[in-house]
Backbone as ProteinMPNN parsed JSONL, in Angstrom:
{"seq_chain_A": "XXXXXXXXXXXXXXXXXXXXXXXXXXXXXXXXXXXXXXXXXXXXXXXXXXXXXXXXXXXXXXXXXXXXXXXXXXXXXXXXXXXXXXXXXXXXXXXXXXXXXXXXXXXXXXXXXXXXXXXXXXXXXXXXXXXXXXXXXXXXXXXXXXXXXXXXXXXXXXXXXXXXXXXXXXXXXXXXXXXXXXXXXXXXXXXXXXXXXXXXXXXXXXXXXX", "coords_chain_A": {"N_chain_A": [[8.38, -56.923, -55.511], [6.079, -55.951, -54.6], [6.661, -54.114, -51.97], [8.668, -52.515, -53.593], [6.833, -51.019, -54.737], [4.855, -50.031, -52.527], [7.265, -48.228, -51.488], [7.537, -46.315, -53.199], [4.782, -45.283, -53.183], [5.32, -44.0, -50.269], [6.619, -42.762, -50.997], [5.551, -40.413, -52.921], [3.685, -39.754, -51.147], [5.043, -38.084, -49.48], [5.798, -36.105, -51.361], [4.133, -35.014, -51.905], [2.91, -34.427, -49.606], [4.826, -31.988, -48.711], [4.582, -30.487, -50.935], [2.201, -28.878, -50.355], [2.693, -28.01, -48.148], [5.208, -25.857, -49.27], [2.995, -24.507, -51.378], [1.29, -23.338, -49.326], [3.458, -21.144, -48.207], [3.99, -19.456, -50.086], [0.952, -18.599, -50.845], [-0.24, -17.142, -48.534], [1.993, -15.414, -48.267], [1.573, -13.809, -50.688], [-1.019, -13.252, -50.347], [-3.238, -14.995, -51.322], [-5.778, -15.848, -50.758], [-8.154, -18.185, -50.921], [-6.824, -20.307, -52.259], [-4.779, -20.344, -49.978], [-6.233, -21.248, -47.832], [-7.107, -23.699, -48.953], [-4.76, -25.48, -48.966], [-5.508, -26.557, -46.002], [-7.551, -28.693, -43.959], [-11.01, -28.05, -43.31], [-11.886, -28.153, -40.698], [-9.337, -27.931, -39.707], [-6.563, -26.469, -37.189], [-5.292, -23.99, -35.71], [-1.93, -22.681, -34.351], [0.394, -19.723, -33.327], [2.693, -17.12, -33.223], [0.511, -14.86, -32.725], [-2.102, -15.707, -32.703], [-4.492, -18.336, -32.01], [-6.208, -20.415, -33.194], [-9.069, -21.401, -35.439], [-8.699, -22.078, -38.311], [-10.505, -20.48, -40.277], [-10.403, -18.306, -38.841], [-8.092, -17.962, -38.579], [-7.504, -16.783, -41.272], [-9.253, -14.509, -41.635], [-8.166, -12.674, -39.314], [-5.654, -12.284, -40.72], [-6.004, -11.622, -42.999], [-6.852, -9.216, -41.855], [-4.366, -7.81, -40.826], [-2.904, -7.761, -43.478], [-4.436, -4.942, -44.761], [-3.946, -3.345, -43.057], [-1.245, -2.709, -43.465], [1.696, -1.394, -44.198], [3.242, 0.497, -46.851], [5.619, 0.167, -47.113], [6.237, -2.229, -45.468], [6.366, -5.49, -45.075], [6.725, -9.209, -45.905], [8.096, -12.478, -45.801], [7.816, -16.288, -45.578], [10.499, -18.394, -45.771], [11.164, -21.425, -46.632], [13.219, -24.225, -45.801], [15.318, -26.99, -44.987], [12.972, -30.331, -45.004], [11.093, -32.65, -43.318], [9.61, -35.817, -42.426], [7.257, -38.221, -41.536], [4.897, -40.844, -41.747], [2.325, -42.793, -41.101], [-0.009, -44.554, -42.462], [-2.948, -42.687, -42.906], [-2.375, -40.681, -41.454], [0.159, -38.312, -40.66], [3.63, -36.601, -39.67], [4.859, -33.64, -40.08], [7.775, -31.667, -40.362], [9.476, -28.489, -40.472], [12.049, -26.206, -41.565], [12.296, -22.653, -41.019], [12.745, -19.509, -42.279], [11.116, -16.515, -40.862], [10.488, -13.68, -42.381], [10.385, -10.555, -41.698], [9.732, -6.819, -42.471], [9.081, -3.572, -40.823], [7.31, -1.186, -39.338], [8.151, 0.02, -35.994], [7.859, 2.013, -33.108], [7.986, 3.574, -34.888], [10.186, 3.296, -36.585], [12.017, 2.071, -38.779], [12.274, -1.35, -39.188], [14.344, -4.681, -39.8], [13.079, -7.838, -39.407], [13.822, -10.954, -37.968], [12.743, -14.51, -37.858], [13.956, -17.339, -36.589], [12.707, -20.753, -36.681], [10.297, -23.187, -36.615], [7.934, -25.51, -38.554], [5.642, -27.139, -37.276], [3.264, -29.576, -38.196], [0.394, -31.636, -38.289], [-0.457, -33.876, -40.884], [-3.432, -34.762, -42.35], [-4.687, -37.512, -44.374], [-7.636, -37.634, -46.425], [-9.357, -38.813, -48.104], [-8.023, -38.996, -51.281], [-6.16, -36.56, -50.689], [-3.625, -35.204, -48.758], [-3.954, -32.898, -46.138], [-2.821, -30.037, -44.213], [-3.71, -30.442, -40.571], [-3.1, -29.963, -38.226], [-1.567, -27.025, -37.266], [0.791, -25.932, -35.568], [4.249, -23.371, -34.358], [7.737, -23.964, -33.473], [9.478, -21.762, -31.741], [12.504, -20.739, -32.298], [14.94, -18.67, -32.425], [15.317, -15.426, -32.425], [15.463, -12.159, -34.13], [16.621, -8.831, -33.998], [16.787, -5.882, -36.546], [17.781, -2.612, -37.096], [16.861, -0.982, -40.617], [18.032, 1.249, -41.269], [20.572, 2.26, -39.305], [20.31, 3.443, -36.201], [20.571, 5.804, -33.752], [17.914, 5.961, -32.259], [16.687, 3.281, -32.686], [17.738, 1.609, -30.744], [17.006, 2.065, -28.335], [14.231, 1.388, -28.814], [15.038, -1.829, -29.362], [16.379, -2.562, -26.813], [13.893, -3.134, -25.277], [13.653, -5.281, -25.153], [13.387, -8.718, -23.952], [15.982, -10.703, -23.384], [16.588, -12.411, -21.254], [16.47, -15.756, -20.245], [14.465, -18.373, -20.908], [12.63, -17.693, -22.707], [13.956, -16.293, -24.413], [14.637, -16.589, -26.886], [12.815, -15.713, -28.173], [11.931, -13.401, -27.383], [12.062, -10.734, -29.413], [10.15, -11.577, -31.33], [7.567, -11.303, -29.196], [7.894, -8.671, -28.442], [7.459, -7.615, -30.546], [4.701, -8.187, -31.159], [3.583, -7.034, -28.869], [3.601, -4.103, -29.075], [2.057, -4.039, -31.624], [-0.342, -4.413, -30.151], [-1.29, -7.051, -29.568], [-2.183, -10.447, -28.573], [0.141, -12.66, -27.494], [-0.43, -16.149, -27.787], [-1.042, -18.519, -24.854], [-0.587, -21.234, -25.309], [1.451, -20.795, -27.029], [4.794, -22.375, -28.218], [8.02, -22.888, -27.719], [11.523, -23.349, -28.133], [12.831, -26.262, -26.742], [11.536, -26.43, -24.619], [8.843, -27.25, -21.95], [6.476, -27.101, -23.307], [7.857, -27.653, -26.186], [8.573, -30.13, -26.174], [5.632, -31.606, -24.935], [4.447, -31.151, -27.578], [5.651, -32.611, -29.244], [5.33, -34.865, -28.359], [2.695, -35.527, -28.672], [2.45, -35.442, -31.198], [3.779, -38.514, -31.759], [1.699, -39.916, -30.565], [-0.551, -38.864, -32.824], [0.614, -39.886, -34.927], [0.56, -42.569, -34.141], [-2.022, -43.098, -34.353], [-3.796, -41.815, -33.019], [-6.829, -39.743, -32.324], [-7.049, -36.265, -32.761]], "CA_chain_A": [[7.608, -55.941, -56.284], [5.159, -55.318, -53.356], [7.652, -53.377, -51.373], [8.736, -51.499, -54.389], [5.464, -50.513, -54.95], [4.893, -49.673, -51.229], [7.97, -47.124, -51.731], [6.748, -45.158, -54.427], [3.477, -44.595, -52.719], [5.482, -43.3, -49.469], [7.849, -41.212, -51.954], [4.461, -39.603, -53.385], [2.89, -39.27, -50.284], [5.987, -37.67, -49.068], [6.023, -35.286, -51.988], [2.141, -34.252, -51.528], [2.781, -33.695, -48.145], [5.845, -31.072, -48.793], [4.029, -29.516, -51.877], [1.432, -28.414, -49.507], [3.827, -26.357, -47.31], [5.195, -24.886, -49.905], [1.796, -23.355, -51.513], [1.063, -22.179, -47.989], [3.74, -20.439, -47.871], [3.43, -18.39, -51.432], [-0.101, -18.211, -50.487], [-0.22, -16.301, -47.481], [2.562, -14.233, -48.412], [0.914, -13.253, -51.626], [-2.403, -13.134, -50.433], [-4.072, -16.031, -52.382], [-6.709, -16.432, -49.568], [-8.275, -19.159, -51.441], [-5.208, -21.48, -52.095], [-4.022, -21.074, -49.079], [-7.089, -22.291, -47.56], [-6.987, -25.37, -49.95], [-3.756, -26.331, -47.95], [-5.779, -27.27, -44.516], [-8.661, -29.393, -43.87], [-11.731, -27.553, -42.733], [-11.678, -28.319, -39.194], [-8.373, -27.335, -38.85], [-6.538, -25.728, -35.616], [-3.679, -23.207, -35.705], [-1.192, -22.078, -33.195], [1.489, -19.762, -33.719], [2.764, -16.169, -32.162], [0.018, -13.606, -32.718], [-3.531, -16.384, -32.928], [-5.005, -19.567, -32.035], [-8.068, -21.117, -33.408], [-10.094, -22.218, -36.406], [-8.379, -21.771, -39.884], [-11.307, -19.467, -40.806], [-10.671, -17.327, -38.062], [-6.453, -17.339, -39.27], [-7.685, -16.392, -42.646], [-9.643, -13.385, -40.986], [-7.05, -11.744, -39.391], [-4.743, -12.271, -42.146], [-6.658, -10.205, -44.065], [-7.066, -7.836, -41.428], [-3.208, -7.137, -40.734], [-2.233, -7.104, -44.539], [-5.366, -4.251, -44.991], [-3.75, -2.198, -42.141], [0.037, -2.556, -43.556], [2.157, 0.054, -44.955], [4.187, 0.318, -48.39], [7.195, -0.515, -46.601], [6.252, -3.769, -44.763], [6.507, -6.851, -45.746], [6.849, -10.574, -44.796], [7.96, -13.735, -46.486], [8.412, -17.351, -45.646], [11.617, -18.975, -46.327], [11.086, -23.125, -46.034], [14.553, -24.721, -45.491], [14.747, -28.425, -44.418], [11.626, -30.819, -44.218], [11.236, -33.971, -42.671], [7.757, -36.383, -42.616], [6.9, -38.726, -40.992], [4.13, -40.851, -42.206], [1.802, -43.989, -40.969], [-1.439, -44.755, -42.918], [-3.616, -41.394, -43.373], [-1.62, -39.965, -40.514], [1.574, -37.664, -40.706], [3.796, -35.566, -39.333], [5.76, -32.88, -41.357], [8.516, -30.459, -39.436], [10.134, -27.665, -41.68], [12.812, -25.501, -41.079], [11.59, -21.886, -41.775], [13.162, -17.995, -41.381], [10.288, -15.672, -40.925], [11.048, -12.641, -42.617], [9.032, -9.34, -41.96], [10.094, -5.559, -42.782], [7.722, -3.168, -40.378], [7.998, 0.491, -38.433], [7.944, -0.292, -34.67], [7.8, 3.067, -32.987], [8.445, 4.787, -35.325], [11.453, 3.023, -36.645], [11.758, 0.799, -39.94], [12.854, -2.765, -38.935], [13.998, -5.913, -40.815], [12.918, -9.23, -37.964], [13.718, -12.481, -38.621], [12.557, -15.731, -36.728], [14.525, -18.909, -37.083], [11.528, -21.466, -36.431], [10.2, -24.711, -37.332], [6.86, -25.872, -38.057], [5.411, -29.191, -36.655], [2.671, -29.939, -39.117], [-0.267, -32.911, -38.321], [-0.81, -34.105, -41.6], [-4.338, -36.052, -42.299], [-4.913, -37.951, -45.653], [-8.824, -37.633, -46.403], [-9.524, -39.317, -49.962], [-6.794, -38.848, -51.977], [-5.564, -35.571, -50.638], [-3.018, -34.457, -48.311], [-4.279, -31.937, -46.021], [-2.918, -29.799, -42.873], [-5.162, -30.689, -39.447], [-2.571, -29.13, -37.007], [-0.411, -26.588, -37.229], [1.831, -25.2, -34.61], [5.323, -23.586, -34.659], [8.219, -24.165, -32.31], [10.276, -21.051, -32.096], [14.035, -21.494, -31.74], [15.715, -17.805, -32.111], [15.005, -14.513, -33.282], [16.778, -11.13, -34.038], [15.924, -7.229, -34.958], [17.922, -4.98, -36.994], [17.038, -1.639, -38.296], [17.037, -0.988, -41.697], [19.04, 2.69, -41.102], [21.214, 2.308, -37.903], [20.008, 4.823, -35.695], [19.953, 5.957, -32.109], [15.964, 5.546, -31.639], [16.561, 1.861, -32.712], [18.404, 1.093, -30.001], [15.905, 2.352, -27.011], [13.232, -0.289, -28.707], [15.59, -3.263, -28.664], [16.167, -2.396, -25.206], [12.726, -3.699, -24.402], [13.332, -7.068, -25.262], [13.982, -9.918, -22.483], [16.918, -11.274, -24.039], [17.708, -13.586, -20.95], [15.817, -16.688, -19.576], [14.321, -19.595, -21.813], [11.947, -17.313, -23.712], [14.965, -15.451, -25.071], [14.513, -16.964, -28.722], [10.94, -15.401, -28.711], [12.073, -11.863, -27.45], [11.874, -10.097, -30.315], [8.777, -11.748, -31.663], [6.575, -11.292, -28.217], [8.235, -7.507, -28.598], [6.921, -7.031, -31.949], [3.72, -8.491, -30.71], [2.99, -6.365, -27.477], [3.77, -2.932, -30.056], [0.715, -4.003, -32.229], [-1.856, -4.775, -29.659], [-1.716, -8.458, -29.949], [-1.862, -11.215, -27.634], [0.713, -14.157, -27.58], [-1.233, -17.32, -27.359], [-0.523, -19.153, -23.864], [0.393, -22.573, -25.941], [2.472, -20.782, -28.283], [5.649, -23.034, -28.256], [9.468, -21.93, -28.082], [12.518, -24.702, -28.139], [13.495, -26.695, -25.421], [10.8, -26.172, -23.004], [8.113, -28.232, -22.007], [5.476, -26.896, -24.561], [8.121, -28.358, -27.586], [8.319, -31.738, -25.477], [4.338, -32.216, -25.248], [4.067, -31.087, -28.844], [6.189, -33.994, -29.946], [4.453, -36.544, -27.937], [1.786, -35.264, -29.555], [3.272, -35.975, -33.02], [3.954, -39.419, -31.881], [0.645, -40.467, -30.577], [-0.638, -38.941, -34.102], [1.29, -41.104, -36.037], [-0.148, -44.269, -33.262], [-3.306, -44.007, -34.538], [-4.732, -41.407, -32.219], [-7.333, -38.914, -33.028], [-6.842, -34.862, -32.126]], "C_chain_A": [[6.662, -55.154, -55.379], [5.94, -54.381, -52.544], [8.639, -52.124, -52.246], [7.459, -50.466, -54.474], [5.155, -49.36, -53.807], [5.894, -48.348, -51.447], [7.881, -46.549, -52.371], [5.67, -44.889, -53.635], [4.224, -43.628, -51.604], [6.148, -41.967, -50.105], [6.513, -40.412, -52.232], [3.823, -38.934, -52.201], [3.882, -37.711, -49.267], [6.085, -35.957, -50.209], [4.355, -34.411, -51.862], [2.27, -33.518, -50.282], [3.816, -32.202, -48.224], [4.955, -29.769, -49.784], [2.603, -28.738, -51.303], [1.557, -27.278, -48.934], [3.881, -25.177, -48.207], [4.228, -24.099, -50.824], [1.414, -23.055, -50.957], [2.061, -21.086, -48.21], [3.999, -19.047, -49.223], [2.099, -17.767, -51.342], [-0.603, -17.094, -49.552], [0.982, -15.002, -47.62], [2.153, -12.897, -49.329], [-0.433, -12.991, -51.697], [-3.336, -13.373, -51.132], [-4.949, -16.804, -51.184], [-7.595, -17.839, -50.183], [-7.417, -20.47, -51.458], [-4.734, -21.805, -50.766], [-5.144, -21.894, -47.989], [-7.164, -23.387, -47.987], [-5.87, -26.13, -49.098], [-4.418, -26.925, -46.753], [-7.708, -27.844, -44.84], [-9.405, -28.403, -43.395], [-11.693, -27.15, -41.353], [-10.406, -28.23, -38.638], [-8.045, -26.142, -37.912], [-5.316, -25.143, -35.896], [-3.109, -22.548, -34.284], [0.429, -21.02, -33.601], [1.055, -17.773, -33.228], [1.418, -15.073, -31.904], [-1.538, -14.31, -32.605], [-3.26, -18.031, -33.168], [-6.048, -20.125, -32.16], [-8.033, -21.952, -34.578], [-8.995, -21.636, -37.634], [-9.352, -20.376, -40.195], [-10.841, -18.33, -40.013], [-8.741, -16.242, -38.356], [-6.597, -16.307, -40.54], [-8.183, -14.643, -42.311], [-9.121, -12.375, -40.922], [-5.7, -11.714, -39.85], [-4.556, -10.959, -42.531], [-6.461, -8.963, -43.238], [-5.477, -7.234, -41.399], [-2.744, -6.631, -42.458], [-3.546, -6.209, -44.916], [-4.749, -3.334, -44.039], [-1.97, -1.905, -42.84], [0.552, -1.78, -44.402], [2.885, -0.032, -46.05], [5.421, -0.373, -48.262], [7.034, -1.618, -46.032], [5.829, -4.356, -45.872], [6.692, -8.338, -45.183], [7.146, -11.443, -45.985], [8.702, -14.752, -45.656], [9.494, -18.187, -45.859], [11.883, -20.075, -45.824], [12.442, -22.92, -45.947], [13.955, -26.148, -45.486], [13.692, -28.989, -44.131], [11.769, -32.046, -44.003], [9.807, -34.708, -42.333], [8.496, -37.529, -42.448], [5.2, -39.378, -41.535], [3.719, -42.41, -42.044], [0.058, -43.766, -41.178], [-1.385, -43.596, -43.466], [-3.403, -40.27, -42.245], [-0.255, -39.194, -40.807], [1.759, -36.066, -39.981], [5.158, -34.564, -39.818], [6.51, -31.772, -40.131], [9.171, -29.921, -40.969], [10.901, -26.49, -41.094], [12.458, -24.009, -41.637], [12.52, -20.395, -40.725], [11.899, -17.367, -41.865], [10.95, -14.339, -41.365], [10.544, -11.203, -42.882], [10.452, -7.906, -41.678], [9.04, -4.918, -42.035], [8.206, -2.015, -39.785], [7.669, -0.522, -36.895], [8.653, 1.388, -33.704], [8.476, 3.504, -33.138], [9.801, 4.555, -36.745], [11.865, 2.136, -37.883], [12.631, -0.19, -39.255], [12.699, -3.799, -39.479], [14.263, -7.141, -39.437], [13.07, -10.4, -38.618], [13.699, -13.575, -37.382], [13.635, -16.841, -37.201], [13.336, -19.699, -36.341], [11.407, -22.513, -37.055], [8.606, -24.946, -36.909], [6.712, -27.196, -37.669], [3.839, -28.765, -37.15], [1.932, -31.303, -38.204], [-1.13, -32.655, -38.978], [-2.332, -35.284, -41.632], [-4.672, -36.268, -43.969], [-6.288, -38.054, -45.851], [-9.228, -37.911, -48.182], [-8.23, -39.257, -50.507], [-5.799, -37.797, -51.807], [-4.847, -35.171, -49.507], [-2.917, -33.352, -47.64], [-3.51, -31.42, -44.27], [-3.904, -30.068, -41.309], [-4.814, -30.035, -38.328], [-1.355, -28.487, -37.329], [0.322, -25.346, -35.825], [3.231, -24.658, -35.453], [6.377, -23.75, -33.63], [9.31, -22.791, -32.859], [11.621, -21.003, -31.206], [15.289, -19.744, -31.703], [15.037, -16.59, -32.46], [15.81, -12.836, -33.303], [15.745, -9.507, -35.127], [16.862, -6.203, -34.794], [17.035, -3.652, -37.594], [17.702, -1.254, -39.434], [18.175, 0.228, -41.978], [19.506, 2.152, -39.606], [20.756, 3.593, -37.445], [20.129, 4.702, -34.332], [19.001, 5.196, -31.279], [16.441, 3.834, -31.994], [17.14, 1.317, -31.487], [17.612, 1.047, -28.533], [14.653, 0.884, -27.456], [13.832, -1.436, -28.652], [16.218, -3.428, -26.723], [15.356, -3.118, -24.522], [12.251, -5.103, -24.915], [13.748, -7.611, -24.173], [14.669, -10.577, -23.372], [17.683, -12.329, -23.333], [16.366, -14.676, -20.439], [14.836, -18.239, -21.24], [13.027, -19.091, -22.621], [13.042, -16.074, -24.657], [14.782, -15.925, -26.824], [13.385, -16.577, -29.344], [10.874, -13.911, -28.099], [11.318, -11.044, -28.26], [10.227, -10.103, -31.05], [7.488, -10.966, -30.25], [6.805, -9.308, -28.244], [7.152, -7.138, -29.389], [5.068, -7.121, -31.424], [2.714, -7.438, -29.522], [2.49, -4.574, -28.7], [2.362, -2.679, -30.863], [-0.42, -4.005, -31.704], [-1.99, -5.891, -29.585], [-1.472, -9.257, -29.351], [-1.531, -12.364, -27.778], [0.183, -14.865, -26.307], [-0.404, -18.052, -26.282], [0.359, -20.469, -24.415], [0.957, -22.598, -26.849], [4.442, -21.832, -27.557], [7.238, -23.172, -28.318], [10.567, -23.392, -27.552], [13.147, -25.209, -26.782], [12.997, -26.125, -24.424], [9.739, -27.809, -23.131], [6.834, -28.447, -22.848], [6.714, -27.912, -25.98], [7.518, -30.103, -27.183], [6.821, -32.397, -25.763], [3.9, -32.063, -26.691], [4.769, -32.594, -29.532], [5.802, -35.099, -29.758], [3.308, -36.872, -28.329], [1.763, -35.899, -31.072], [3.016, -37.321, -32.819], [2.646, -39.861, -31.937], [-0.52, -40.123, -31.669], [-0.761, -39.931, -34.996], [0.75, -42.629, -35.592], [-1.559, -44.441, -33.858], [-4.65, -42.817, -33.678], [-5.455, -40.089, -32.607], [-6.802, -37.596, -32.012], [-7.579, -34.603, -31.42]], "O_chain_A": [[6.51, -53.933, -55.424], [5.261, -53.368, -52.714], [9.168, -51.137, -51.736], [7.418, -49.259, -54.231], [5.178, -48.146, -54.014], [5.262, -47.302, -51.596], [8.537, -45.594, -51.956], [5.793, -43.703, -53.331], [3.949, -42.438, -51.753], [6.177, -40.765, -49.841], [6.493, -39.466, -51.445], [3.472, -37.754, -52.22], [3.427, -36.742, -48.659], [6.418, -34.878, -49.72], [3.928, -33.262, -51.754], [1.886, -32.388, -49.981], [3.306, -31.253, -47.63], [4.756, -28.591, -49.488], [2.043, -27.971, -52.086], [1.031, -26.166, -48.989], [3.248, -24.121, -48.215], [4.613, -22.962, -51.095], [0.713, -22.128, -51.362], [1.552, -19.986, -48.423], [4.147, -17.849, -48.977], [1.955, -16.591, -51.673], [-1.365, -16.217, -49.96], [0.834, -13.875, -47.15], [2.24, -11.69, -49.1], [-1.029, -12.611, -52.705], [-4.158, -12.579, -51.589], [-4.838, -17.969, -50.804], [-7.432, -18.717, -49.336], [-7.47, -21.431, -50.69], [-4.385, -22.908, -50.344], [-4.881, -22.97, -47.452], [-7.332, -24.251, -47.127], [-6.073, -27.244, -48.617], [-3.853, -27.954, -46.383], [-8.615, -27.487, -45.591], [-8.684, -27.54, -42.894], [-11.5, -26.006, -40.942], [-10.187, -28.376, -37.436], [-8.755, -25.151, -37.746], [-4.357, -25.798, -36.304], [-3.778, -22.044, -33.382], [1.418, -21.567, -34.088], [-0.033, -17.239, -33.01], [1.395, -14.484, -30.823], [-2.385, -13.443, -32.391], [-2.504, -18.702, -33.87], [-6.824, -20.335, -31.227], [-7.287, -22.91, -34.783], [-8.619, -20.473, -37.492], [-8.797, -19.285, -40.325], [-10.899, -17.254, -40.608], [-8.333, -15.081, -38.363], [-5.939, -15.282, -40.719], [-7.512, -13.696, -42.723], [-9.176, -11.404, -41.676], [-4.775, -11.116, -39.302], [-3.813, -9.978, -42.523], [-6.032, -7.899, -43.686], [-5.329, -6.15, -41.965], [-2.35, -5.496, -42.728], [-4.091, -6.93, -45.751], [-5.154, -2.199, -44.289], [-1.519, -0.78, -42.629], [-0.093, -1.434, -45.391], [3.268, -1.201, -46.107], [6.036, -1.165, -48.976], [8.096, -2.234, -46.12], [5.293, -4.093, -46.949], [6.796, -8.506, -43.968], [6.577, -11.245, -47.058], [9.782, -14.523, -45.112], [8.97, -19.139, -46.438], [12.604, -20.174, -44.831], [12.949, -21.799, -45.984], [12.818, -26.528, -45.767], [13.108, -28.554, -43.139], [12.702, -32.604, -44.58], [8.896, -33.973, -41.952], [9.613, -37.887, -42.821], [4.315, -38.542, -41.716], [4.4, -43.28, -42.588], [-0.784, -43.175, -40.502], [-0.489, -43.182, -44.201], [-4.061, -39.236, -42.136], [0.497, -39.964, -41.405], [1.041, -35.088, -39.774], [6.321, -34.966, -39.828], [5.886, -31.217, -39.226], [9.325, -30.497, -42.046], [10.397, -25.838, -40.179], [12.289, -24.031, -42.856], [12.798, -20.206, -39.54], [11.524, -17.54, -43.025], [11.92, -13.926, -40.729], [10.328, -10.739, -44.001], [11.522, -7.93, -41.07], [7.929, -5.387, -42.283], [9.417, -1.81, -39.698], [7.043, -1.581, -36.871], [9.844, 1.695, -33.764], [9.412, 3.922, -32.456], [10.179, 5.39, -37.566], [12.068, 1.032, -37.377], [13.697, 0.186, -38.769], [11.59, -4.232, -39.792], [15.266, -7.276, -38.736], [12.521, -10.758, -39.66], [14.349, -13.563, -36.337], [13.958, -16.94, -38.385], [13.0, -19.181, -35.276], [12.179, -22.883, -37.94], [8.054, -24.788, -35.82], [7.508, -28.133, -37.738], [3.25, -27.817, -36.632], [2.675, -31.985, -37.498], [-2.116, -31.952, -38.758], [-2.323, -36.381, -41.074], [-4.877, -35.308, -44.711], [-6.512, -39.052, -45.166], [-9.296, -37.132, -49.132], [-7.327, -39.629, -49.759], [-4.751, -37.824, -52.453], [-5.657, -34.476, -48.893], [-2.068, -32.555, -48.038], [-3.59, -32.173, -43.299], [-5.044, -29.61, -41.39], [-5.614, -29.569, -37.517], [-0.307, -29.069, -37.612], [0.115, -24.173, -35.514], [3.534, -25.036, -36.584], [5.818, -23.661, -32.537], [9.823, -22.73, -33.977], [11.802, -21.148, -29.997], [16.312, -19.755, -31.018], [13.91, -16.827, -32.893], [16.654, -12.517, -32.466], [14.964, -9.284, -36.052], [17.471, -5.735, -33.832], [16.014, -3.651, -38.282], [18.929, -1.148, -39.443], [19.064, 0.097, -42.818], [18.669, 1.645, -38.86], [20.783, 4.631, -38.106], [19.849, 3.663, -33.735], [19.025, 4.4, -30.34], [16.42, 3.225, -30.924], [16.762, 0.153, -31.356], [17.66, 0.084, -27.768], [14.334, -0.116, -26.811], [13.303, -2.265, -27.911], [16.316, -4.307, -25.867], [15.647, -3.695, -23.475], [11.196, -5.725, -25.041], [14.487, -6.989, -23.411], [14.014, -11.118, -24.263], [18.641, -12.982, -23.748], [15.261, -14.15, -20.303], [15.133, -18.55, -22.394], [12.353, -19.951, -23.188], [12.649, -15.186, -25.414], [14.907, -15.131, -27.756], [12.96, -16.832, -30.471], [9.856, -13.244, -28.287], [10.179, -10.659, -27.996], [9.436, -9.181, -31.25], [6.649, -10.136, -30.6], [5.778, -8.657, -28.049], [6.152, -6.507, -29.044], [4.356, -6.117, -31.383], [1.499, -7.25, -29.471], [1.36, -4.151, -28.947], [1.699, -1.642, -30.863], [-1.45, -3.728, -32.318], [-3.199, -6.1, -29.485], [-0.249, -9.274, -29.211], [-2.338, -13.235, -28.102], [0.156, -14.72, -25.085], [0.779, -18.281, -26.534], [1.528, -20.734, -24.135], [1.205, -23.565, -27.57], [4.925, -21.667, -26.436], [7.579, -23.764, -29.342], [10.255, -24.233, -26.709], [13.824, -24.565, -25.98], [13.568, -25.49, -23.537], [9.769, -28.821, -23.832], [6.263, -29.515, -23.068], [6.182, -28.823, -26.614], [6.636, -30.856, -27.595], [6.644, -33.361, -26.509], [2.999, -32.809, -27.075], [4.182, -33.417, -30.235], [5.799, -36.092, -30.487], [2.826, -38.003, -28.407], [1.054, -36.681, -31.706], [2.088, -37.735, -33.514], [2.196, -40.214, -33.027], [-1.488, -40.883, -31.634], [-1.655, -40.55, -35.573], [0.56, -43.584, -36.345], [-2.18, -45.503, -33.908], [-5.877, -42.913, -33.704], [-4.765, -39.272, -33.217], [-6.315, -37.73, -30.889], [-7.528, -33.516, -30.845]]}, "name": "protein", "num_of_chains": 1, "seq": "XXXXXXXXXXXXXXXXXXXXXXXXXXXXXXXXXXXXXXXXXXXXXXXXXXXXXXXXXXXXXXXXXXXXXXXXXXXXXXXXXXXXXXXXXXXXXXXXXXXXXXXXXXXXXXXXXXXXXXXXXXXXXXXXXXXXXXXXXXXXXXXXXXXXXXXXXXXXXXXXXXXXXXXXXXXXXXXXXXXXXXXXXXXXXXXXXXXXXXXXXXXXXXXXXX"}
């Protein structure tokens, strides 16, 4: 009965932890600055292509990009696969995720999509389920324009499409275009940034503080 028991709590904890994600990611798309704050602990730390810091400071320039964006852009989330990991008031949540933004890039309408995955360190604080670290690891990415044209073809040009940041092309592209500086410990697949992120994860889950 004890061991039944025991499995229902991980199933719950398991489902808290997921239902989290997914009101981040309605949140932020829909611009429920509130809510989606509710997803992370206070003192949480973010990492991911365009800013790295404080939660408050994510929330910030949030706001500021969707306040500058045009009728035609757009962005949404699209979870896939999740997977958790979970000892005590410790966890760690990965999720399979296509980034999906609509935007001009000089000049040009373009639909971008990431293939990505977050790596999540979950902390349990009373009864609740809260983000404490979030990174993402990015694994491909690709840009089409919405009209085939000529001009589209000169800006994909100025991607680096070969060497082991090739799956983060497009993104670091999109990135340079706006003004915006990708974070040094942003994270891209099968380097040595995923590697220390995972060992990370583990010693998490051991017991060890951030």
């Amino acid at each position: 009965m004890a061991d039944e028991s025991s499995e229902w709590a991980k199933a719950l904890d398991q489902i808290q932890i997921c239902d989290v994600r997914r009101a981040w990611a309605f949140s932020l798309d829909l611009g429920e600055w509130e809510r989606l704050r509710s997803c992370f602990h206070p003192d949480a730390s973010i990492t991911v292509s365009w800013y790295s810091g404080s939660l408050d400071g994510f929330i910030v320039r949030s706001q500021a990009m969707v306040a500058t964006r045009k009728p035609e852009e757009h962005r949404k989330h699209w979870l896939g696969n999740m997977r958790s990991e979970i000892n005590g008031t410790h966890a760690v949540l990965e999720t399979d995720v296509l980034i999906l933004i609509r935007e001009f890039i000089d000049g040009t309408l373009f639909d971008y999509t990431s293939y990505a995955r977050f790596y999540d360190l979950f902390e349990k604080r009373g009864a609740l389920w809260r983000i404490l670290e979030w990174n993402r690891i990015y694994d491909k990415d690709r840009l089409d324009p919405v009209v085939p044209a000529g001009d589209a073809a000169s800006v994909e040009a100025q991607a680096a499409l070969e060497g082991p940041e090739s799956g983060f092309a497009f993104m670091k592209l999109r990135q340079s275009k706006r003004g915006r500086t990708v974070p040094e410990s942003v994270v891209i697949r099968d380097t040595k940034g995923e590697r220390n992120l995972r060992r990370r994860g583990e010693s998490w889950l051991a017991g060890t503080a951030v």
